[in-house]
Structures are given as C-alpha cells and as structure tokens.
N, C-alpha and C positions, 0 to 999 in steps of 0.2 A: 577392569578398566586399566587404560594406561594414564599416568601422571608425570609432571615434572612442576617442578614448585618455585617462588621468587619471595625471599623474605625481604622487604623493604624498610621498614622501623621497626619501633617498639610494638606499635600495634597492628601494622600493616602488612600485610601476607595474599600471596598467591597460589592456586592449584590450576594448573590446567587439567582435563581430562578429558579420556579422549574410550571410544568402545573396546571392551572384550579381544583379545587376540583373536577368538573362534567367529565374534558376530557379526553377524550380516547387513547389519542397520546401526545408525548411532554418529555421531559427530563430536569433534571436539568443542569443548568447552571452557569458559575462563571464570574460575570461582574467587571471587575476593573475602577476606577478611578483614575487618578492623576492628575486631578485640584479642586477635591475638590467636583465633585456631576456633572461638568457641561457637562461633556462628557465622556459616559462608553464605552467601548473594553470587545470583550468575549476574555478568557485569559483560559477559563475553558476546564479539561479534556472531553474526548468525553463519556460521561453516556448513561445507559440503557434505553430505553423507559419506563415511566412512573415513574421516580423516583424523589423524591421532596428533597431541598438542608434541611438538615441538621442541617450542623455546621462550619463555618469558622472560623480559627484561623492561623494569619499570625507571624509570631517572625517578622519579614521583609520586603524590596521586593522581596528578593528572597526565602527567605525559608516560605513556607505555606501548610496548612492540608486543604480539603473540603472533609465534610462527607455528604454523601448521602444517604435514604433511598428508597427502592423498593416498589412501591405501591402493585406490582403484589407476590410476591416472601414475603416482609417483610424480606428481606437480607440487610443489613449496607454495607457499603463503605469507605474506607479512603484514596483519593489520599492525595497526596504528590509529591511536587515541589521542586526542588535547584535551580532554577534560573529561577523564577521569573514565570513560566506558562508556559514556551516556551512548556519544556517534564512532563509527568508524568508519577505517580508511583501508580497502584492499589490493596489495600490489603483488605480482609476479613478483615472483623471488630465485634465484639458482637454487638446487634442488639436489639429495642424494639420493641411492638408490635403497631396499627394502634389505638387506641384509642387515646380519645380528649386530650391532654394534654401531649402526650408521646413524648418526644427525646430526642437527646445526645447533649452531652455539650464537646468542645477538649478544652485544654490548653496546650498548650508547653513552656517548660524554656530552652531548647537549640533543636539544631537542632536532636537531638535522644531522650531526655528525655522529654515525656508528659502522660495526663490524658486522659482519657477517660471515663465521668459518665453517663449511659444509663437511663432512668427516667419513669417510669410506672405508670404516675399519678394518673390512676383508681386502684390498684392492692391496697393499694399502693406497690410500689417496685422501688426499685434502686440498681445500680451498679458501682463500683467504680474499674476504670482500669487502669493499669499501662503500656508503655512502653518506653523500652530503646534503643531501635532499630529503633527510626523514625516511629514507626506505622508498621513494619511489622507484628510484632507481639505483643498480647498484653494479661498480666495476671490479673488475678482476684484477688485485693486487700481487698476488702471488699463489704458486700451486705444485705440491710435491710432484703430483705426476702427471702425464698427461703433455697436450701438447700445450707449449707455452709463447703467446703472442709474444711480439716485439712490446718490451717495455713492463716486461709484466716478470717478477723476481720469483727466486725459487725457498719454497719453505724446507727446512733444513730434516726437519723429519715430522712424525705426525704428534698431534698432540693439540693442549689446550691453548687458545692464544687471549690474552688480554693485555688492554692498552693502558698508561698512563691520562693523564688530563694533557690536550694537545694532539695525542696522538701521532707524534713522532716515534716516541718509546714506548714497545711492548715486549711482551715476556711469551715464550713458547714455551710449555711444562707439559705434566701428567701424562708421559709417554708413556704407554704401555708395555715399551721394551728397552727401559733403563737407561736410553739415552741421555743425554746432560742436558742442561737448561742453556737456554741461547737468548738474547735479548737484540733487536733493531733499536736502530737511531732514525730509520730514514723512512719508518709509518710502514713498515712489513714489506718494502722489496729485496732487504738482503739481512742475515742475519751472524751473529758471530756467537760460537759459545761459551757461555759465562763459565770460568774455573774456579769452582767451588773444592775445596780439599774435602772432599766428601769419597766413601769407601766406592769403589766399582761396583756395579751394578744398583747403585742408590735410584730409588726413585722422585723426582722432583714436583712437588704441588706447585702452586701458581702460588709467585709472590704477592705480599699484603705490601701495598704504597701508602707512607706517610710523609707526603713529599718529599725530600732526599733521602729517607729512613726507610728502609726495604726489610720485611722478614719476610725471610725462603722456608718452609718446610722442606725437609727430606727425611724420605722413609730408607731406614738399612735393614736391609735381608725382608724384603716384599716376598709376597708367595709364600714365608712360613714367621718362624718368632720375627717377628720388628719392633726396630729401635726407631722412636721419632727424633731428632735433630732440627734446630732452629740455628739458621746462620742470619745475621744482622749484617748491613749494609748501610753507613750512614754516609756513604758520597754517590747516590742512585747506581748504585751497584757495579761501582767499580772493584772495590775493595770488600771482602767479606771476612767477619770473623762468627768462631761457633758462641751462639752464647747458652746457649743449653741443648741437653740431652736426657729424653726419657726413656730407660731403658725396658725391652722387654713390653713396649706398649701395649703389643698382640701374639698370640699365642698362634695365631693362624693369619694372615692376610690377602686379600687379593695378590693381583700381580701389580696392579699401579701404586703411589703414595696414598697413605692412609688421608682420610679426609680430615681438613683443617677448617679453621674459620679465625680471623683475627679482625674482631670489630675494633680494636684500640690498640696503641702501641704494646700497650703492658698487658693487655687482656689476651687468651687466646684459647680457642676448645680443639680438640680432637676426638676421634672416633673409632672403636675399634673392637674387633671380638678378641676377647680372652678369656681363657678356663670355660670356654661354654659360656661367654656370654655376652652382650653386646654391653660395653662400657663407653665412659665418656670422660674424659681429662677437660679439665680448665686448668688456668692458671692466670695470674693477675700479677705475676712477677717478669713479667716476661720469660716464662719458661725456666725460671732459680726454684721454683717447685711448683709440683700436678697434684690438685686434687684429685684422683680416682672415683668416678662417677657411676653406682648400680642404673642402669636403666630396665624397662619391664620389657622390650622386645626381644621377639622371640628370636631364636636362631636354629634353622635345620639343619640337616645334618650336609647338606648340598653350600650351605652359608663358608664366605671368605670373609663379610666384612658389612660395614654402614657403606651407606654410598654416597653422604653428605650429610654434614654440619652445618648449621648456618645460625650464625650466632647476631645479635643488635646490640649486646653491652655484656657486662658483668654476670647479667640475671636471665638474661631472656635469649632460647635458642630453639631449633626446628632443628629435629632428627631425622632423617629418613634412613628407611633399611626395607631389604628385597622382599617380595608379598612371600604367600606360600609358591611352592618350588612349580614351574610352569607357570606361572602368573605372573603379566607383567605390572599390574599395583601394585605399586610402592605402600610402604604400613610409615607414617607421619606421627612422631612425636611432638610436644611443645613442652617446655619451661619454663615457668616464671618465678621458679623457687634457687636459680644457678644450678640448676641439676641435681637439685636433694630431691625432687620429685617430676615427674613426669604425668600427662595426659595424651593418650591415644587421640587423634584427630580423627573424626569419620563424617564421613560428606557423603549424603545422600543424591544422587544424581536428578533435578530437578527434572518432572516432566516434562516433555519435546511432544 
C-alpha cells in the first residue's frame, strides 16, 4: 500500500491509502481516526480503480480536501467535504506526471481559499495554484518551468510552498538541492530570498508561523553527519537570529532538511537516524535543550532518514519512516507518552 497522513489534534488523524506498487486492482482510500492511531473508519469518498491518495489536508473535522492520482489516466482529483466525510465533492484538479518523486501538496486557510503545488521532481518542474472556490476551480499563480501565461510569476526554485493566514505571505523551503529559503508578499507571483547566515549548502524546512514570530529550521551538512539549527524571527521575517543548535542530530541523512514539527512556540520535535537508529528530539525550551528520543523503527540498510514528524503539543506525535526497501508503505508511529514510548499503527485495509 501507498500512504500519506494529516495529523489534525490531539485526537484527530488521517491516512490515506492507496494499492500496491505491483497491483492490478484497488483504489484510494481516506482512513480517519479520533483516538489518536488506535482505531480507523474509511470516512473516504468512493475513487477510481487504480488511484493512489495524494494529498490530505483537513482545516477541521468537518471541512477537509483528499487529492488523488490516476495510475491509469495520470488525471488528479480533489474531493471535498463540509461535514466531516459523510458527502462528497469531486473536482478536476492540475495534475503531475508518474515519475519518482512527483506529487501535489494542498493547504487551506478557510473553507474556500487554498493552494495547490504540483511537483515534477525529475523535470525539474512545479506549479503553484490558487483557489477561491473550495477547490472547484483552480488558477495558475506561478510555475518554475514551462510555459508561462501572461500574468502568471515565476517560482524561484522547486520545493515546498506554504502560506501564512491571508495568503499574501508564504514561504518556499525543502529544496532538494540546498537552495535558500525565499518568501512572497504578493500571494506567490514573485518571490525574494530570505538571508538567513546559515553555512552554504544548508538545507531549509518550512517555517512554523506564530503570528509575527517565525521558527526556520535548517539542517547543516544533509546527506551525511547533520547539525539542526533553529533561527527565530520576531518581525514576520525580516530579521533572523540563531536561537539554538543541536549538534550531530544524525549520523546519516537524506539530501533534504531533517523533518521538524513545531506545535507551539517553545515546543518543537525532530527526527532523524543516528548510530543505526531512528531517533526523535523534542524540546520545550525552544531549542536551549533536546531530549534524545529511542524510537522501535526499524532502519535498513538502504535508510537516510524519517520522512516526517508531526507533532499536536508537548506529548502527542505521529512518526513516519520508509516501509521495507521497494515498498512504497510508509511504517506510522504514535505517542502519547512525549516520546518515552511509542505504538506501531496498522490499518487493515477494509473490504471493497
């Protein structure tokens, strides 16, 4: 099975899932939780044959977007819910193509105004989409490559994009090749790069917004030993300073920034393999000291890293790390102990 997941609160959580790389038959699906990992309900609209889940993003419990892709076709999807999964709504959506590394990202700031970035990680190529309408429709705000209407800005490189409240202001990060962090004023048609004193070749996560109060993660020396760094912003990111550094986080890392989650100003987790193992940092100082966190996931010998943290508070967080080697299932932790202990998630794929 393929998955990607949406942790919403304390108790509230998402799986999409979607068939087998090898199978022939199967569709995607949207699994809810509301205790926290221990028992899922399909909640999800009825999909195509052969389609793998996407992209979930919930404002709620009732208002949420699941984006799907066509294995057969390479046609996009974007249901849409107002109360909670009971009905759905399905719209065309822009679309990428089936290579390694290719999919869309949603994010919504009310129940009509959201994003939609499409990602062509072999091209390279990306797309940057706007709608106001809840997802029925949606325009083209900006695009790395490709040809470019009149009126329509250029994304400065590829990577991850999220918006502020308003959506004037957002942040482009998690580039895959060490590029700098860049932030819009003007809702993604033009962008300028944010000058963080951070070493060359640093890699940048997506910043955490607390209304003028910005934490940046950046990973130094990605691809092998990595240092995590938190730089602080308290005028919406104009100005940065470092206010901590954890040294040595990882022993080994992917090529992008280590994955972060910052539910609260002062609170923050991170994620990463060291010594052979997949570990977990918090901290509730804002970064002035890391708990080092045993987690039970495994790691092969093929492993760079977690692939996401996702943290609700203090105590409560969803791990994910890569299945076994050729598989594209993701293996899902939970915590409700702040990372003294951990539960394997397993979701039995209801019958169809």
């Amino acid at each position: 099975m393929t998955g990607v997941s949406d942790l919403v609160s304390a108790r509230l959580g998402l799986i999409g899932l979607g068939p087998a790389p090898t199978a022939s038959s199967g569709h995607a699906q949207l699994m809810l939780t509301t205790n926290f990992g221990r028992t899922f309900s399909d909640i999800g609209p009825r999909t195509d044959q052969l389609t793998e889940p996407d992209s979930i993003f919930f404002l709620d419990r009732q208002h949420g977007w699941f984006a799907t892709f066509s294995i057969l076709n390479l046609a996009e999807n974007v249901y849409r819910t107002s109360n909670g999964g009971r009905t759905w709504q399905a719209f065309a959506a822009p679309g990428h193509n089936q290579a390694a590394g290719s999919a869309d990202y949603l994010q919504f700031l009310t129940p009509a105004d959201g994003w939609l970035v499409d990602v062509v990680a072999n091209a390279p190529a990306e797309e940057l989409f706007r709608t106001t309408d809840g997802g029925s429709t949606w325009r083209l705000v900006a695009t790395l490559n490709g040809q470019r209407p009149h009126g329509v800005g250029t994304l400065p490189a590829l990577g991850m994009i999220r918006f502020e409240p308003g959506g004037m202001t957002g942040w482009l990060s998690n580039n895959l090749f060490g590029s700098p962090l860049y932030r819009t004023t003007d809702g993604g048609r033009s962008w300028r790069q944010v000058h963080l004193r951070a070493p060359s070749g640093a890699a940048f996560g997506p910043p955490a917004v607390f209304g003028r109060t910005l934490a940046e993660p950046v990973t130094v020396g990605a691809g092998g030993t990595a240092s995590l760094r938190i730089y602080i912003s308290r005028d919406d990111g104009e100005t940065w300073s470092l206010a901590s550094t954890l040294q040595n986080a990882a022993s080994r890392s992917c090529s992008g920034p280590l994955p972060t989650s910052f539910p609260g100003q002062a609170v923050a987790w991170a994620a990463a393999f060291r010594d052979s193992h997949v570990v977990v940092y918090r901290t509730t100082s804002q970064g002035k000291s890391w708990t080092p966190l045993a987690t039970p996931a495994p790691a092969s010998r093929q492993f760079c890293g977690p692939d996401q943290i996702e943290a609700v508070g203090a105590g409560r967080a969803w791990l994910t790390t890569p299945g076994p080697y050729g598989s594209n299932a993701p293996r899902i932790y939970a915590t409700t102990t702040a990372g003294h202990t951990w539960q394997r998630i397993t979701l039995i794929r209801p019958a169809t």
